[in-house]
N, C-alpha and C positions, 0 to 999 in steps of 0.2 A: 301860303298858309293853307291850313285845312279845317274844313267844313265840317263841326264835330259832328252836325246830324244825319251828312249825307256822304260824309269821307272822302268829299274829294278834294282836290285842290285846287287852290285860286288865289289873284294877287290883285292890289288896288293899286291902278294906274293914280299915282297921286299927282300927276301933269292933268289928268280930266276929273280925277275923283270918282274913277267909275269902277265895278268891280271886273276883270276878266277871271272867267273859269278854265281858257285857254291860254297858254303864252301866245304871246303875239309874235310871229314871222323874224328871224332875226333880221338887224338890219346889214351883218358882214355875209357879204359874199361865202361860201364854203366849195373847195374843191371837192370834186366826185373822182372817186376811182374804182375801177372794173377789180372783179375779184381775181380776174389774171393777172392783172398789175400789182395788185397788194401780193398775190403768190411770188411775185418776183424780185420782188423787195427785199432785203432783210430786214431781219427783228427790230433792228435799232429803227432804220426805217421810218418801220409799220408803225412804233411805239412816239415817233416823234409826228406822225399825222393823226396818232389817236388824239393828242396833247391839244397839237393843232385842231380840231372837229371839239374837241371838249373844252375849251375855251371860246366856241362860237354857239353851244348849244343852248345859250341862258341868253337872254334879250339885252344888249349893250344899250344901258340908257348915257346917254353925250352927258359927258361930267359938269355941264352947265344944268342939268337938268335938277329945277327945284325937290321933287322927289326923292333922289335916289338914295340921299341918306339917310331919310326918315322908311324906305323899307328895308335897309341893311340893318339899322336898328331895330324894328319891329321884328323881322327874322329872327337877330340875337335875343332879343328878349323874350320870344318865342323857345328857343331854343331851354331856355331853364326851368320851364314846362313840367312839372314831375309826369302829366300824361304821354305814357312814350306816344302813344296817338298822334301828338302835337309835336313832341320836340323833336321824333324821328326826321317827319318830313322837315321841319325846319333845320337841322344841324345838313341835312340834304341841299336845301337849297343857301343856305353859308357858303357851305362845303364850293359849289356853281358859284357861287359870286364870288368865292377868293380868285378866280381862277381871271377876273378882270382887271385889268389896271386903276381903272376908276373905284374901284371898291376898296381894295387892299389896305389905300390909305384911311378910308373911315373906319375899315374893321382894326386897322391897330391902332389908331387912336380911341375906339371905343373898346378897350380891353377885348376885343374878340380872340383875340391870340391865347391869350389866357385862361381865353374860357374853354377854347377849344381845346388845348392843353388837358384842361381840368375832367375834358371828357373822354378823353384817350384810356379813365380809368373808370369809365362808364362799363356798368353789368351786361350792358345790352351793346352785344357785338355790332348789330347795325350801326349804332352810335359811333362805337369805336372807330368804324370802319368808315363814315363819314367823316368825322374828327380830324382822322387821319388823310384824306381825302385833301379836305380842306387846308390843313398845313401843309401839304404836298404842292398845294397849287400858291400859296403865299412862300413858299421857298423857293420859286424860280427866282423871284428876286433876293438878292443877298443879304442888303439891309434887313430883313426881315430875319436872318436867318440867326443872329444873336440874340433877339428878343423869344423864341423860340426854347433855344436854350435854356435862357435863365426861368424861364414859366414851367422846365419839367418835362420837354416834349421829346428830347433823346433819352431820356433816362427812363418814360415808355417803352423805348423801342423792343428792348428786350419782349417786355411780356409779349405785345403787339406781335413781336415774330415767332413766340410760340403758339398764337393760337390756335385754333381748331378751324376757326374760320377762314376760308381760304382770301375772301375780300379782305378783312382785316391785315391779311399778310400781305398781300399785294400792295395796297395802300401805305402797309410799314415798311417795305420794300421802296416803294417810290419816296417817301419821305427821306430814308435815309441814303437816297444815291443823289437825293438835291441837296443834302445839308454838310454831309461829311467830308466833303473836300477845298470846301472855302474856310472854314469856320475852327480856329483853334482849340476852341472852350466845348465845341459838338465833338473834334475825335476827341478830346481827353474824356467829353461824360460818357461819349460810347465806348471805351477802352474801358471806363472804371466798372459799368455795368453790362459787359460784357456781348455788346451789340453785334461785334464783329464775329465771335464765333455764332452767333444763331444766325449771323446774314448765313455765314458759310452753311450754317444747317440747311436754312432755307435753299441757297442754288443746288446745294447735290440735291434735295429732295424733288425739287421744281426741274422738271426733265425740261418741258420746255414751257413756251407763253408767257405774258407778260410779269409771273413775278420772278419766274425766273432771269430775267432780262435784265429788271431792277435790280434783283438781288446780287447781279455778276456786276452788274454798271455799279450800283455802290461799291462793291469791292476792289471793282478796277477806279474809279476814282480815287478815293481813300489811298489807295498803293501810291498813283501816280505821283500825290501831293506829298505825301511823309516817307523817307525814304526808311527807318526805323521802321515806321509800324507796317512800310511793306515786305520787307527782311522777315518781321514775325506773321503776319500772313502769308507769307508763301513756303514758310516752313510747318503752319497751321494746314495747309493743303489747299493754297489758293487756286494753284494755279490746274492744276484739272477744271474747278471752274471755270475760271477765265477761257481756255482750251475751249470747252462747251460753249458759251457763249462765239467762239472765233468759227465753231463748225458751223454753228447755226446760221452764219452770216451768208449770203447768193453770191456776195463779190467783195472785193477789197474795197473800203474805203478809209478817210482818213480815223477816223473811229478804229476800227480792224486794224489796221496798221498798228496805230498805237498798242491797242492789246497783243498783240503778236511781238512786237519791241519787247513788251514787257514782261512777258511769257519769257522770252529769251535772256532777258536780263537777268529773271533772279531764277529762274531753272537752270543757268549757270553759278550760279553763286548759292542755293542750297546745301547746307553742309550734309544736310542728314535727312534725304528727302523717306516720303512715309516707301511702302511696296508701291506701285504706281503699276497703272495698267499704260502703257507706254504707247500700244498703239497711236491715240490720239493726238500724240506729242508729231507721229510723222506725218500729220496733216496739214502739216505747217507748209511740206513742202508740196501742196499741193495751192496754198495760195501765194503764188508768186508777184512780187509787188518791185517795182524797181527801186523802192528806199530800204529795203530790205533784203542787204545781199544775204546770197547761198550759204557763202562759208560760217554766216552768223545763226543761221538754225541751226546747222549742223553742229556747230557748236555747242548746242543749245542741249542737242539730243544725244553729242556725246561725252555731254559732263554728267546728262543723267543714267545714260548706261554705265557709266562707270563707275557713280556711285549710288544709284537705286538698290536696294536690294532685289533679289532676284525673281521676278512676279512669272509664276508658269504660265499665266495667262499670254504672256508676250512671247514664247514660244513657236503659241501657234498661229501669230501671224506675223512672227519673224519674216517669212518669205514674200507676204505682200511690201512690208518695208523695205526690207532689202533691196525689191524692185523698184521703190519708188527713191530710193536714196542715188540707187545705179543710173535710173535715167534722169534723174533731176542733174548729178554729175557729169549725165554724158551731154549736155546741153551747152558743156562750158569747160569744153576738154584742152581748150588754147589757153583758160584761166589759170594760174598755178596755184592760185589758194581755195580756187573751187576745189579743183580737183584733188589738194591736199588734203583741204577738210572733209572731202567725199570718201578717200581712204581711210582718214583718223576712224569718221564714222562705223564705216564696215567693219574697222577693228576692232572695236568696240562691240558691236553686235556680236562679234566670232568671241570674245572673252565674254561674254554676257552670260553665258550658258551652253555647254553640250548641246543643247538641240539647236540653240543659233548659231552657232560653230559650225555644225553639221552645214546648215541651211546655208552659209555663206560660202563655207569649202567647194560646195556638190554644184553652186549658179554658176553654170556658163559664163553668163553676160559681166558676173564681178572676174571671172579669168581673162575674159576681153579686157576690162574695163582696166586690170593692172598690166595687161602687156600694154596698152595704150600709153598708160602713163611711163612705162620703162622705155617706151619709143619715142615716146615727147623730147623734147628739145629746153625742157624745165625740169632744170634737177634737183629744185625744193619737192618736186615730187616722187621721186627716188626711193626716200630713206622709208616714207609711209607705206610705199607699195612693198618694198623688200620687207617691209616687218607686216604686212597683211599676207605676205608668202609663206613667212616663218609661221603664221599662226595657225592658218590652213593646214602648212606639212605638219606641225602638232600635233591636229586634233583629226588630221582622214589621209587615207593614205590613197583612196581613189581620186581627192580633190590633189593629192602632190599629182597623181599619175596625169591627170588632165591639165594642170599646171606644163610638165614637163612635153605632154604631147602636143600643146599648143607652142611649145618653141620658148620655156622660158629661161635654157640653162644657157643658151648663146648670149640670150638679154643680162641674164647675171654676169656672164664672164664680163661683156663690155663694163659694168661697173666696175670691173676690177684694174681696170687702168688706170693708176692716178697719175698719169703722163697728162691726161683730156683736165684743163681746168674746170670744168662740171666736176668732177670726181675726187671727192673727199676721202682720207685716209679710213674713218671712221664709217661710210660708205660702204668704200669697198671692203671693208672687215664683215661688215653686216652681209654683203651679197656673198661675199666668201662664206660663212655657215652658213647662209639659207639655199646656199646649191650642195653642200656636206649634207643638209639635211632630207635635201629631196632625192641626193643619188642613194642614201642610206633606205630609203623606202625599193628603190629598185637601182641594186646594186651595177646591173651591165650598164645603167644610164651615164656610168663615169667618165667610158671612153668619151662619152660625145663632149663633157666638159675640157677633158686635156687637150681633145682635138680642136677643141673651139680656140677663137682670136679673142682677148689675149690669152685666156685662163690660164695653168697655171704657170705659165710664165712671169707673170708678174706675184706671186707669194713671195720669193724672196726680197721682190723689193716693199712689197708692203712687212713682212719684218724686220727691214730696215729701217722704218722711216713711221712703224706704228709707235704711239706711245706705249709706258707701262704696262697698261689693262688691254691695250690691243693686242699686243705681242704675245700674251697669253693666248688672247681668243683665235689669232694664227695660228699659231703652234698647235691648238686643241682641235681644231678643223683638221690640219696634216694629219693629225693623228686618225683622224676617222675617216680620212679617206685610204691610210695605209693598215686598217683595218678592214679597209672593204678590199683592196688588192694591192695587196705591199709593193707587188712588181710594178706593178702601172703604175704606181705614184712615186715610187723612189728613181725610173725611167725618167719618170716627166720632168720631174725636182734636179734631177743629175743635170740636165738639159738646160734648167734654167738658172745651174750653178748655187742650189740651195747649199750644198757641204762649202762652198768661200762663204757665204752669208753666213753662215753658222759661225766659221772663226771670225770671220770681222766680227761680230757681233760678242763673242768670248773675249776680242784682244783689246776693243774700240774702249780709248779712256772716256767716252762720253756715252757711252753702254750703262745705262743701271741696272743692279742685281734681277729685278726683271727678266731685261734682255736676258740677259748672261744668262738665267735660268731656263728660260725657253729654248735658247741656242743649246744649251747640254743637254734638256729634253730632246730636242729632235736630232740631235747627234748620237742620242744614246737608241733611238727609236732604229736608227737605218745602222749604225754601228756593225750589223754581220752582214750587210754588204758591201760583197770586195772592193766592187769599184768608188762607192760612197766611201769607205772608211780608207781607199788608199787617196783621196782627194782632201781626206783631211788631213791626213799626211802629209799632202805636199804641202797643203796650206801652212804647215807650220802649227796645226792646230794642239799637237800634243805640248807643246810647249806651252802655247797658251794657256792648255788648261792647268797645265801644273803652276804657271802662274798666278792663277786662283787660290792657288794655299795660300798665298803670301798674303790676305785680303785680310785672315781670321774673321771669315766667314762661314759659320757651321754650313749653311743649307751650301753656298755653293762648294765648300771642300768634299762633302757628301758627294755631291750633284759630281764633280769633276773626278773624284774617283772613281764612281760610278761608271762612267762613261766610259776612262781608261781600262777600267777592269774587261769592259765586254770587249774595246779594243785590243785586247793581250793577243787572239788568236794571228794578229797580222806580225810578218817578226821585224817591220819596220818600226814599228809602235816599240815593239821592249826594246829597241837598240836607242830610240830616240827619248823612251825614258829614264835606261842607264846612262846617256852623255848628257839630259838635262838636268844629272843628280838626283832623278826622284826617289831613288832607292832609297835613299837618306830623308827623305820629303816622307815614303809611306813607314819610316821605320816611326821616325817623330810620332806617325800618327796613333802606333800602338798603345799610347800613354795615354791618347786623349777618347772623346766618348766615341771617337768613330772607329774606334779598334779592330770592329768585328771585319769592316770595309777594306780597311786597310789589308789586314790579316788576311783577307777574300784574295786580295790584288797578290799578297807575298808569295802566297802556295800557290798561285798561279803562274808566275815570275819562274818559283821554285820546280813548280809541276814540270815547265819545259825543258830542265836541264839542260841550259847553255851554260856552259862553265862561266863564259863572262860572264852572264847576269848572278850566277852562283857566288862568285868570284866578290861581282860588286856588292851583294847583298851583306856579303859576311863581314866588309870593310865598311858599309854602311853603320852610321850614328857611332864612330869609333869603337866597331864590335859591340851595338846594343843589341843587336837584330837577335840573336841565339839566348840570352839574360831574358827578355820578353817575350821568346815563343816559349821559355821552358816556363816562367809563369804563368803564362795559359792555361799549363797542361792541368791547372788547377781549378780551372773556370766551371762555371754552374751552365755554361752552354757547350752542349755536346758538341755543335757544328765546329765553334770556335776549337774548342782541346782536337777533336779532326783532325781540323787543319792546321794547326800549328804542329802538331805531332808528324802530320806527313810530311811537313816543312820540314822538321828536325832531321826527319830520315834521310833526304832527297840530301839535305846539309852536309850530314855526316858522310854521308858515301861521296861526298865531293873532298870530306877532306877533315882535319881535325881539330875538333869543337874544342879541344881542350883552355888552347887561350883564351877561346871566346867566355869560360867556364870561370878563369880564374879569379877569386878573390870578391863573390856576389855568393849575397849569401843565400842559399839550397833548401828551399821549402822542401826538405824530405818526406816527411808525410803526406804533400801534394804530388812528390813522385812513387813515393810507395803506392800511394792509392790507384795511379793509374796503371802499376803493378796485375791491378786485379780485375781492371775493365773487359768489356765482353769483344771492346776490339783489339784485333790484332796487332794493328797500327799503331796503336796508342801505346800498347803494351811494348811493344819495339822500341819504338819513341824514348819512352820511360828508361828504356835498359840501354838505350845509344845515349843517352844523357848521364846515366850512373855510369856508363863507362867512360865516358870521358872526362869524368871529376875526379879529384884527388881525396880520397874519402877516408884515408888510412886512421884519422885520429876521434874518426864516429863510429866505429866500429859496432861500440854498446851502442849506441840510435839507431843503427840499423837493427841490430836485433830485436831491439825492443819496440819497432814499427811491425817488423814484420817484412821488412827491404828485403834481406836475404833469403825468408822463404818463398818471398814473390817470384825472388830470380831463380829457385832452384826449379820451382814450380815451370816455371818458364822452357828450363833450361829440360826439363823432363818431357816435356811436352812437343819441344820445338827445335830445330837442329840452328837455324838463324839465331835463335836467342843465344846459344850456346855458342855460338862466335861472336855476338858479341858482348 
């Protein structure tokens, strides 16, 4: 109590009825500790020996003691005092005597609960903050912690945590990290009156000290208990708190751990985390606990690289992480899921941003740390290093050059063996581009791949044996390594028998369009190499492809004339596709959308002037071949009228169109027209086709096109036209 005349305080021992002006000695023991030991402590600690010390600093009178409830009552009744004078100190000393077990129960049986509630909304901050104080220390025990409740005491907390007062916030801070985790009916009043976002106010604002401590310990509670309201706190932005509190800690303990669990738990599971300054997240790997394996932070740090959005602040100390992700990794280089998840990691940072890109391409230690893994003898760790290669060669072309000068195009070819049970199809497809992509940064680096064991030796048989989507990404590799030096890669390929691969792959009944597609790509690719295009030859390959018409497959009839077209120059090719009837195969095709292709292939056929191929073309589609190039000669594509017209010519000086002529009837005005073109060919064309027709009873149609002045014109002009 206090002394209204002389302000100070004093308590009547009601065991002697005598007044003290001092507390008397407590009678529990209290432990002492040096102020280097509380330095070494963490917070959580420090905060559970302040508890411990403020529960001994009020005199324990022994619950037999006739007294005690008659000054717990006197206190309370004190307390409703309108002189703050009086009720300050008294809600003070309340506040001390909840904090005993022998008290607790007379103050909630004498409505003390309630009253102190009722002062939570007391003008005078001190009050509040004793009030609070006080309910802090009657909710270490649980039963107490629903009567609480219904008296009003969370539905305070709000204001309580905005105050100005820093004790008042402390004290609301401690209240609400005793109550919110036992109590069903406390999170629903804090959820409805909005508790939990002014905790979160509170720990970003509290750097450190004890309300920051409470203020993270209620939030980490609260999580641990609801797993609902921990999903929306940690999408409110719990977990950088949490974080702060886990730095602030000297060493692991069970406490830490759990926050670190939990950290990791829903910092994977955030859909749509806020910008985050991310450093703090790699500090995780700096407290290492053996209940908490590696690859589960990692985890942790690379679900939020991947979908944080992109905070420049993590830029610039992308390189201290990086380090600390590569030696925490190299700790546990026999692991395969460490070491995976230490890869995913880095991945993660290199797409994170151009400047962490940079930073992971340019470390040394992460090009150690991936040839380590490509030397390992675990080849779950494989696939993450060969796409931490591909990501590197992306984005720096000094980081491919360090790459390749530490030795890593021999380590790729080894992936390319799918003979070794380690070695997955899908594997070696991936180290196949990512040595395509690092010899494309420096081109002479090629030879050392062909030269390597097994390199390319094994591409034909991984486009035997890739799937659909693989077989592309084969074929699209050859391609850019025969763009870097046609000769060195169509050598090496010859060597490892890729022209058979190619037809098996065109003739195989268990080939899907796919294959078959990629095989006529990379046959059309080397096609003007002699020796390449005479091994498809032997293969038997021109037949195959012409057996692709038969499929009524646009892309591959395209794709497979294509390919014959550029084979025309070998003369084993046009003899093997006049005995496979394809003459008859590209006349069909004039009728369809692939005209112009076909048409390519005819005048090419035509160009060589082998009488036999002449010979066959004219007997081709029962004499259609000469009826469809003279309709050309009417086409809105120059290239096409061209070359059907130099067809025509090449025809006619072989021999004479006329049966081919008769009885189809003569778009004359599509031959008079080409009468008047600006080539000469065409114009030839035009007048080798009028001569070979029987025109005697159009006589007036010619005149009246303008036929006959074309030809006189011609014939005035030109001594050819005049013959014929």
């Amino acid at each position: 109590m206090m002394d209204p005349s002389s302000g100070q305080a004093y308590y009547i021992d009601h065991n002697t009825q005598t007044t003290h002006w001092e507390p008397p000695p407590s009678t529990t023991s209290q432990p002492s500790y040096t102020e280097q030991e509380l330095a070494r402590m963490g917070s959580h600690e420090q905060l559970k020996i302040a508890e411990q010390l403020s529960t001994q600093t009020h005199p324990q009178v022994g619950s037999s003691s006739p007294g005690i409830r008659e000054s717990v009552l006197e206190q309370l009744e004190l307390v409703t005092v309108d002189d703050p004078s009086i009720a300050e100190p008294a809600v003070r000393q309340v506040a001390q005597m909840c904090s005993l077990d022998s008290n607790r129960a007379i103050i909630h049986d004498a409505q003390g609960i309630e009253l102190l509630c009722g002062l939570l909304s007391s003008p005078s901050s001190a009050i509040q903050g004793q009030a609070a104080r006080g309910l802090a220390n009657l909710a270490h025990e649980n039963q107490y912690h629903a009567r609480i409740t219904q008296a009003g005491g969370i539905d305070c907390l709000a204001n309580l945590l905005s105050s100005q007062d820093g004790y008042v916030v402390e004290q609301a801070s401690r209240l609400a990290a005793g109550m919110l985790h036992t109590n069903s009916s406390a999170q629903a009043a804090a959820q409805s009156s909005d508790v939990y976002a002014k905790l979160l106010e509170v720990a970003r604002s509290a750097a450190m000290g004890p309300t920051a401590e409470w203020s993270s310990l209620a939030i980490h509670r609260a999580m641990c208990c609801n797993e609902a309201l921990a999903a929306q706190l940690a999408n409110a932005g719990s977990l950088p708190v949490l974080l702060g509190a886990i730095n602030r800690q000297s060493h692991v303990d069970d406490s830490v751990e759990s926050l670190i669990l939990l950290v990791i738990k829903h910092a994977s599971t955030v859909s749509h985390p806020a910008p985050l300054d991310l450093s703090p997240y790699f500090s995780l790997l700096s407290k290492p606990s053996p209940k908490i394996p590696l690859e589960d932070v990692l985890s942790c740090l690379n679900h939020l690289l991947q979908n944080a959005p992109a905070a420049p602040h993590f830029s610039t100390s992308a390189e201290t992480a990086v380090g600390m992700i590569v030696n925490a990794g190299a700790a546990y280089v026999k692991d395969a899921a460490k070491m995976t998840a230490t890869l995913d990691c880095l991945g993660s940072i290199c797409s994170f941003s151009a400047a962490t890109a940079r930073v992971v391409a340019l470390d040394s230690s992460v090009t150690q740390y991936v040839l380590t893994a490509l030397r390992s003898e675990r080849p779950d760790s494989f696939f993450p290093a060969i796409s931490l290669v591909e990501k590197i060669s992306a984005v720096s072309n000094e980081g491919s050059r360090q790459l390749m000068n530490m030795g890593i195009l021999p380590l790729l070819s080894n992936c390319l063996d799918i003979s070794q049970p380690k070695n997955k199809i899908g594997l070696a497809v991936k180290a196949f581009e990512s040595v395509c992509m690092l010899v494309e940064k420096e081109p002479e680096r090629l030879n050392v791949f062909m030269e390597s064991s097994p390199g390319a030796r094994m591409v034909p048989h991984l486009l035997l044996k890739a799937d659909d989507e693989d077989v592309q990404r084969v074929a699209a590799a050859v391609s850019v390594m025969a763009r870097i030096d046609h000769r060195l890669t169509v050598t090496a390929m010859l060597d490892a028998h890729l022209a058979a691969a190619t037809v098996t792959m065109m003739r195989s009944s268990m080939s899907s369009q796919q294959k078959q597609l990629a095989a006529l790509g990379l046959a059309q690719l080397f096609a003007h190499q002699e020796e390449f295009a005479q091994r498809v030859m032997d293969a038997d390959g021109v037949t195959a492809m012409l057996a692709l018409f038969q499929q009524n497959d646009a892309e591959l009839t395209l794709a497979s004339m294509s390919v014959i077209r550029e084979l025309l120059w070998l003369p084993d090719v046009r003899t093997a596709v006049r005995t496979a009837n394809g003459h008859t195969l590209f006349v069909a095709q004039l009728e369809s959308q692939h005209r112009n292709i076909a048409l390519s292939v005819i005048a090419l056929l035509a160009g060589h002037a082998d009488e036999s191929d002449l010979s066959s073309l004219l007997r081709a589609s029962n004499s259609q071949l000469v009826p469809a190039l003279f309709s050309l000669l009417s086409s809105d594509n120059q290239q096409s009228v061209q070359e059907a017209s130099s067809t025509l010519t090449v025809l006619a000086s072989a021999g004479d169109l006329s049966a081919s002529l008769q009885g189809m009837k003569v778009p004359l005005q599509g031959l008079t027209d080409a009468l008047f073109n600006s080539t000469e060919s065409i114009k030839l064309a035009s007048a080798t086709c009028l001569g070979a027709m029987s025109l005697d009873d159009q006589v007036d149609s010619l005149v009246q096109m303008g036929t006959l002045q074309g030809l006189i014109q011609m014939v005035q002009s030109n001594q050819t036209a005049l013959q014929r």
